[in-house]
C-alpha atoms as one frame of an Amber mdcrd trajectory, in Angstrom:
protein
 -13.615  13.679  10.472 -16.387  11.219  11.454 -17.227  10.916   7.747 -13.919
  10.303   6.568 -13.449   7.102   9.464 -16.563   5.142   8.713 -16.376   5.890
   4.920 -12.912   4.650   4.503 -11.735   2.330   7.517 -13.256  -1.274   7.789
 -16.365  -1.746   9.940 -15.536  -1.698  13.481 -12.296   0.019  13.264 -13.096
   3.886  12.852 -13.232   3.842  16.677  -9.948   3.193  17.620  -7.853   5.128
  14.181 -10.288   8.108  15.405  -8.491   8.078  18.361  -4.937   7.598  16.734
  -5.939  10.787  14.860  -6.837  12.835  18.445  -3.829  10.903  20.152  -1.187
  11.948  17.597  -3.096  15.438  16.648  -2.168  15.536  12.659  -3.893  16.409
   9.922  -5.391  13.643   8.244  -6.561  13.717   4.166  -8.114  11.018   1.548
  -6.254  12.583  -1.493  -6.443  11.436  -5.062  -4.211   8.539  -6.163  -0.665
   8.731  -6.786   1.340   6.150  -8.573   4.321   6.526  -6.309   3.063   5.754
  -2.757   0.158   5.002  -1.186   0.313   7.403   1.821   2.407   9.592   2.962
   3.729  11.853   6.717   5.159  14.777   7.131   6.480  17.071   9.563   6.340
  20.795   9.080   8.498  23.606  10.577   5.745  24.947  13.123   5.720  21.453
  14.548   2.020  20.654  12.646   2.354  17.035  10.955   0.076  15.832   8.176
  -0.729  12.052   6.855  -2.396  11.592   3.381  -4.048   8.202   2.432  -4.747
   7.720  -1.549  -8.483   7.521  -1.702  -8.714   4.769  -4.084  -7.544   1.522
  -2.027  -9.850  -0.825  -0.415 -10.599  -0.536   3.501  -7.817  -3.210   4.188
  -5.028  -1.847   2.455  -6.380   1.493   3.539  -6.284   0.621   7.013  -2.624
  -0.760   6.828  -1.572   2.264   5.077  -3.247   4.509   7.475  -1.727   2.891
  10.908   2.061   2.763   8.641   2.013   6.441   8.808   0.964   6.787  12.213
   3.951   4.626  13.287   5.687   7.538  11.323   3.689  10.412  13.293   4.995
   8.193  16.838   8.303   8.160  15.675   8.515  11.933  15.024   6.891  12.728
  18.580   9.937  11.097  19.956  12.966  11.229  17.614  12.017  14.190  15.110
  14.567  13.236  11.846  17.394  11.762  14.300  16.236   8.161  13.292  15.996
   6.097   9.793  12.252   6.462   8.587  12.174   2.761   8.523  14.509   1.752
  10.896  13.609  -0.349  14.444  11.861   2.891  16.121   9.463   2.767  13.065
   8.912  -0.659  12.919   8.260  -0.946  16.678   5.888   1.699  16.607   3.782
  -0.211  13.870   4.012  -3.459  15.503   2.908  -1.601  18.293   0.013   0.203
  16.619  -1.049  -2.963  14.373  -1.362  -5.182  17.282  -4.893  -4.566  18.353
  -6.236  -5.306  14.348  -4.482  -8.236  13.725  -7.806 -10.597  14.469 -10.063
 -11.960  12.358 -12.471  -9.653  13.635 -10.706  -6.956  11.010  -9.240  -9.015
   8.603 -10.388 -11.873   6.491  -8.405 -14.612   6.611  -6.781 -14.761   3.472
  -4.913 -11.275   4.191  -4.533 -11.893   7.952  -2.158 -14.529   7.696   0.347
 -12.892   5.097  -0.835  -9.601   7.204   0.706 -11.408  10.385   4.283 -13.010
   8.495   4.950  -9.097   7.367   4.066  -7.783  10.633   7.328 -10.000  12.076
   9.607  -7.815  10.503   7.540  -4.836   8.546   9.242  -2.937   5.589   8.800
   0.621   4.058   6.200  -0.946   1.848   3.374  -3.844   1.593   4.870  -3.812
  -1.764   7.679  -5.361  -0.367   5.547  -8.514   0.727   4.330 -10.345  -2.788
   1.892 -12.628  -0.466   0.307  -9.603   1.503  -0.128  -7.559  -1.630  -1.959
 -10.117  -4.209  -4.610 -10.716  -1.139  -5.300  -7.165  -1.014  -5.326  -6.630
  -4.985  -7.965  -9.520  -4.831 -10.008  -7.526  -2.432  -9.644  -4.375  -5.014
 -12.318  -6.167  -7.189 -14.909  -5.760  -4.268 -14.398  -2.203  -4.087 -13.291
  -1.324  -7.807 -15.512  -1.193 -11.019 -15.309  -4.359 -12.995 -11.498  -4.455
 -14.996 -11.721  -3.583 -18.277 -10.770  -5.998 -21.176  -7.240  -7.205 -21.121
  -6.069  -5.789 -17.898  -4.337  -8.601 -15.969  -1.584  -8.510 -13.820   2.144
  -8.721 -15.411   2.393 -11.830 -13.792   0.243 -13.302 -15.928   1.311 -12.132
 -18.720   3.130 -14.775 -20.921   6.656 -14.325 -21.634   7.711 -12.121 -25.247
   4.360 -10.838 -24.935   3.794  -8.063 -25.563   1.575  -5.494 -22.430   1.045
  -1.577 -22.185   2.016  -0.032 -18.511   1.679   3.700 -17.729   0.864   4.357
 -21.328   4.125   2.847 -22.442   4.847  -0.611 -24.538   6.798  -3.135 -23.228
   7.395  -6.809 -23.845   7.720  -9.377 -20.984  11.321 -10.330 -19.775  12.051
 -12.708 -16.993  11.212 -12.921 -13.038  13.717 -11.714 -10.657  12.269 -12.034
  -6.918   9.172  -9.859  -7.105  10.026  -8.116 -10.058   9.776  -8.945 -13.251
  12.684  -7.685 -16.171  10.652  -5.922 -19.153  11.605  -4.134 -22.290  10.318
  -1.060 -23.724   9.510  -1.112 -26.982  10.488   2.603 -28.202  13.615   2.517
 -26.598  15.070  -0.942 -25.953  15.677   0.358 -22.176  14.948  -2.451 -19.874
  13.111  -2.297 -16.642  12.124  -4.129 -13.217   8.411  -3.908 -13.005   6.597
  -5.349  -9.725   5.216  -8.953 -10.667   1.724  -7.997  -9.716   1.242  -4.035
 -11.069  -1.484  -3.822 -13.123  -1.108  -3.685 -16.817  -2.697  -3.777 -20.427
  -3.348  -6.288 -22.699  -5.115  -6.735 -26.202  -6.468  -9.665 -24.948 -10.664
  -9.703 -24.856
């Protein structure tokens, strides 16, 4: 596991989520991306729990993804299923567990501070927290190869334009919240795409 903790974790911090790994006694993996979720618990039969991280986020987002499913592995030492699995006991337990990283020393300042306003009241997902997530997809370009032409985020994409997203052709609605209203072209079905996913232009 040591190469796994100073590969993945910020500098300074594979110390003390080595010992949330020995404390809570799961079995930890770096698995390939998934579109769907960025990590993931669970709790087998035999009592043996599990947390996967996807391998491709930066240290930050991988560290806050990383202690959100150990909140999950608390909960499950004390409650098993009899609690929501993002209800008070979780988000005490991640309050709890994020407490000790929330310093400058960890963070840079720019995701610290939305870092701190989601920490008040944390939800299932950073995705949840438009702030929070543009300063960590800003830190994807340290870690990331260079974008390739015309990938932007839908955000900036200019309304009636037109943008490809998971190999599919849509044109640019309105913004609702953190969402933004797009139509695909082959169908004429309309969707609520997050504001900053990545997408596909034919811009240069």
């Amino acid at each position: 596991m040591t190469d796994v903790f100073t590969s993945y974790f910020p500098l300074g911090t594979d110390i003390y989520c080595r010992q949330l790994w020995q404390q809570y006694e799961f079995y930890f993996r770096v698995v390939n991306p998934r579109r769907t979720r960025l990590g993931d618990f669970r709790a087998f039969p035999d009592g043996k729990t599990q947390i996967t991280v996807n391998a491709n986020l930066n240290p930050y987002a991988f560290l806050i993804t990383y202690v959100h499913e150990v909140a999950h592995a608390d909960v499950n030492r004390t409650y098993r299923r009899r609690v929501q699995p993002h209800g008070k006991a979780w988000q005490t337990a991640f309050q709890r567990l994020m407490q000790p990283l929330l310093t400058e020393a960890v963070f840079p300042a720019d995701i610290l501070l939305p870092l701190q306003r989601y920490m008040v009241r944390p939800a299932a997902t950073t995705y949840a927290n438009p702030a929070l997530m543009l300063a960590l997809r800003k830190e994807d370009t340290k870690y990331s190869s260079p974008a390739e032409p015309g990938r932007i985020l839908l955000r900036d994409v200019p309304e009636g334009e037109a943008f490809q997203f998971d190999k599919k052709t849509f044109v640019r609605g309105t913004l609702r919240r953190t969402r933004i209203v797009c139509k695909e072209v082959s169908t004429g079905k309309s969707y609520a795409i997050l504001a900053h996913a990545w997408v596909e232009t034919n811009g240069k």
